[in-house]
VEXLO-533381 format. One record per residue (C-alpha): x, z, y. Coordinates in steps of 0.1 Angstrom, whole numbers. Layout:
BEGIN
R,X,Z,Y;
...
This chain:
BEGIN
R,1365,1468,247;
R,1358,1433,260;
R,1330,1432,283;
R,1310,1407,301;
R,1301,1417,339;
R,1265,1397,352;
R,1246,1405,381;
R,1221,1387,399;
R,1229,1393,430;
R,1260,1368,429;
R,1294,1370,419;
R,1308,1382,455;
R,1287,1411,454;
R,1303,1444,455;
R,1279,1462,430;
R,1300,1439,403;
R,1333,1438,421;
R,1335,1476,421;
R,1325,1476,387;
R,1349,1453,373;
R,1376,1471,388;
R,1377,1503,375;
R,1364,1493,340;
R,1395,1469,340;
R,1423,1501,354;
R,1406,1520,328;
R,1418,1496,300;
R,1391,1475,293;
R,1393,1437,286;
R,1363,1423,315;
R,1353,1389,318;
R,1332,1380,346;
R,1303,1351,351;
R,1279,1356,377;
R,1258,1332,399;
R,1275,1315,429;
R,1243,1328,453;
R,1219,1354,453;
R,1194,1348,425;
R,1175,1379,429;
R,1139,1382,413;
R,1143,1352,393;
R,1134,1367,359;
R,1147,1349,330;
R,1147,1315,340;
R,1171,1293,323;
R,1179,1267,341;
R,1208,1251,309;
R,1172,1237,296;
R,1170,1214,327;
R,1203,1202,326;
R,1245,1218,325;
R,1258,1243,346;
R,1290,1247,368;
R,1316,1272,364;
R,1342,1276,390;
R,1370,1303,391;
R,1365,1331,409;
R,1398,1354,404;
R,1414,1370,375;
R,1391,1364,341;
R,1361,1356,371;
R,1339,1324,374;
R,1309,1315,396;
R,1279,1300,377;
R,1256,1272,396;
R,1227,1287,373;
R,1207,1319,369;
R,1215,1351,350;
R,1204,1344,320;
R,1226,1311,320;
R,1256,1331,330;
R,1250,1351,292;
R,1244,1319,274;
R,1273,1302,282;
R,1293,1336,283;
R,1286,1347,247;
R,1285,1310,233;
R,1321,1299,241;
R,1330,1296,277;
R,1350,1324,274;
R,1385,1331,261;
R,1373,1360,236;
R,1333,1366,225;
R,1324,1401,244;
R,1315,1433,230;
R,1288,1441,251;
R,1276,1426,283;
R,1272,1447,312;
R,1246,1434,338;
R,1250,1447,380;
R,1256,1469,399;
R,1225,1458,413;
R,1223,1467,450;
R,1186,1488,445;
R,1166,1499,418;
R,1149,1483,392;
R,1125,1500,380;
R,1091,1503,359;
R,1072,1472,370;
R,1103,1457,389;
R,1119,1447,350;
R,1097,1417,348;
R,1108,1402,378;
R,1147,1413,377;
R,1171,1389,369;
R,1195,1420,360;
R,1175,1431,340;
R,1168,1398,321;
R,1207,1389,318;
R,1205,1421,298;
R,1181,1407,279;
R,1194,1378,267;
R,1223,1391,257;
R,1202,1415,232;
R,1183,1387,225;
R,1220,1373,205;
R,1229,1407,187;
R,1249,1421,213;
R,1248,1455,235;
R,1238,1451,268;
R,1228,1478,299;
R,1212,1464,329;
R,1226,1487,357;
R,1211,1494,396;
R,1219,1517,421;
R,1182,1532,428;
R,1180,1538,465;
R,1183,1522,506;
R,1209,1529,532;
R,1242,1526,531;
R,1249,1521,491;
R,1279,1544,476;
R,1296,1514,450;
R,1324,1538,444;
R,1300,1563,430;
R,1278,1545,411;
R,1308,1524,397;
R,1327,1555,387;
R,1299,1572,373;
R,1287,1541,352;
R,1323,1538,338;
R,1328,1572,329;
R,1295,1577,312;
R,1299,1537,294;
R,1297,1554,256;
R,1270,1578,263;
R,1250,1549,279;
R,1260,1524,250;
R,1245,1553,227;
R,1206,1544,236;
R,1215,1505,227;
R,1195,1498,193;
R,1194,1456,182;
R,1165,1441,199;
R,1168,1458,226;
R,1186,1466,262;
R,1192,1494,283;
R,1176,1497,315;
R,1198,1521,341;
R,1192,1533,374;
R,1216,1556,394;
R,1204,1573,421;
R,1218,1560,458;
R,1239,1598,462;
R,1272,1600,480;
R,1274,1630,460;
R,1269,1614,428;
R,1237,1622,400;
R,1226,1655,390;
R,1223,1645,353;
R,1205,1617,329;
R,1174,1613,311;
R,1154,1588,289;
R,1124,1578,310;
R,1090,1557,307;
R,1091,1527,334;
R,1069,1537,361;
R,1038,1517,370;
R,1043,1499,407;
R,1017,1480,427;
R,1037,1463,453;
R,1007,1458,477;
R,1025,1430,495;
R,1007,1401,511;
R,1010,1368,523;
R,1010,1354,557;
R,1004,1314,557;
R,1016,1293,585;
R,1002,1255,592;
R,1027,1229,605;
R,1022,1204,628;
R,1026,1177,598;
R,991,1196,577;
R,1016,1212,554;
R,1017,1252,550;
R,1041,1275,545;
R,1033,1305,526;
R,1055,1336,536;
R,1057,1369,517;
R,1053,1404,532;
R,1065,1434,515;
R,1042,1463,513;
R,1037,1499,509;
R,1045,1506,471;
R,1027,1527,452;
R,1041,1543,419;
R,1016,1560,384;
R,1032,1566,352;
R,1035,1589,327;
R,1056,1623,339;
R,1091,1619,338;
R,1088,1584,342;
R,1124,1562,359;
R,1109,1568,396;
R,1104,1604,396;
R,1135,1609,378;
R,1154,1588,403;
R,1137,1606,429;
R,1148,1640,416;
R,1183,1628,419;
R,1185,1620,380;
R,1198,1586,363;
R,1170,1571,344;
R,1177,1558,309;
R,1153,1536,297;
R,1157,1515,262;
R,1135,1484,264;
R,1129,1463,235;
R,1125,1428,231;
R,1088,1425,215;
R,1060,1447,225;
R,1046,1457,198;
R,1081,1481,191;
R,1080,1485,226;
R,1046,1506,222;
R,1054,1524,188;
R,1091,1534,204;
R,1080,1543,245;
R,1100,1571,256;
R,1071,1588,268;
């Protein structure tokens, strides 16, 4: 299968570098495009509709992109590649994304785009803090690849988190996205030349949602599967929950 690797946390990260390596000794065709820095939380911007982006090799079938996730898709899917991919894989991202954090993921929205064009995608985290076990998740995500790709409908992504287990998950379900309130605040700062500078402070999170929903499973040491679709209203009629 060809596959094209995203992330956004940036093409040296290990979550992808992991991954691309054992989908490639296990036959596959991978092509990899992924932002030059951390991009993290950016969403779907798209930053091709303020001007071109720069794509510099980065190792075998690998290039750095000067743009956002979502660019790294577009141009992937739309010819800067030697061969159009079969489905577009986006992480490992290094922690979870999950429930409320899907608006704000750039992992998630690389995914997105890329259903967006027709093709399968699966936006992948490793759900957890500490020291992070890439091997793991990696392993686990290739061997599993067709039984993940089996939730992928058109107009839609996949939305997987792996629990952070040196020991690997317990098993897999389809989930609901939990419901976070971050609680974070912000702490402002004047200068000396009247300007102010606004700094964010992370929180306590707090997590609702419907039972079973991608926390709890996560929590339980369970990978949580959740197909997202592209416009809400199929979103509501098709909800996991």
């Amino acid at each position: 299968m060809k596959i094209l690797l995203t992330n956004d946390d940036g093409i040296d990260s290990e979550g992808i570098q992991k991954l691309a390596g054992i989908l490639r000794s296990v036959g596959h065709r991978v092509f990899v495009i992924a932002p030059d820095i951390n991009r993290s939380g950016i969403s779907h911007a798209v930053s091709l509709l303020n001007g071109p982006v720069k794509l510099s090799a980065a190792g075998e079938d690998a290039w750095s992109c000067s743009g956002y996730p979502s660019d790294c898709v577009i141009v992937g899917i739309m010819g800067a590649l030697p061969e159009k991919p079969d489905m577009v894989l986006s992480g490992i991202n290094q922690g979870g994304n999950l429930g409320t954090d899907i608006i704000y993921s750039g992992t998630a929205a690389a995914a997105r785009q890329a259903s967006l064009a027709g093709i399968p995608a699966l936006a992948l985290s490793l759900a957890g803090s500490g020291a992070y076990h890439w091997d793991m998740a990696a392993r686990w995500a290739a061997e599993h690849l067709e039984e993940l790709l089996a939730y992928w409908e058109r107009d839609s992504f996949v939305n997987v988190n792996i629990p952070n287990s040196a020991g690997g998950p317990s098993g897999l379900a389809t989930a609901c996205p939990a419901v976070k309130d971050y609680n974070d605040i912000i702490s402002i700062m004047s200068a000396p030349d009247g300007d102010r500078w606004c700094f964010l402070g992370a929180g306590e999170e707090t997590v609702t949602g419907c039972e079973g929903n991608d926390w709890e499973l996560v929590s339980r040491n369970i990978v949580s599967v959740t197909p997202v679709y592209n416009c809400p209203v199929v979103l509501g009629d098709r909800c996991p929950g």
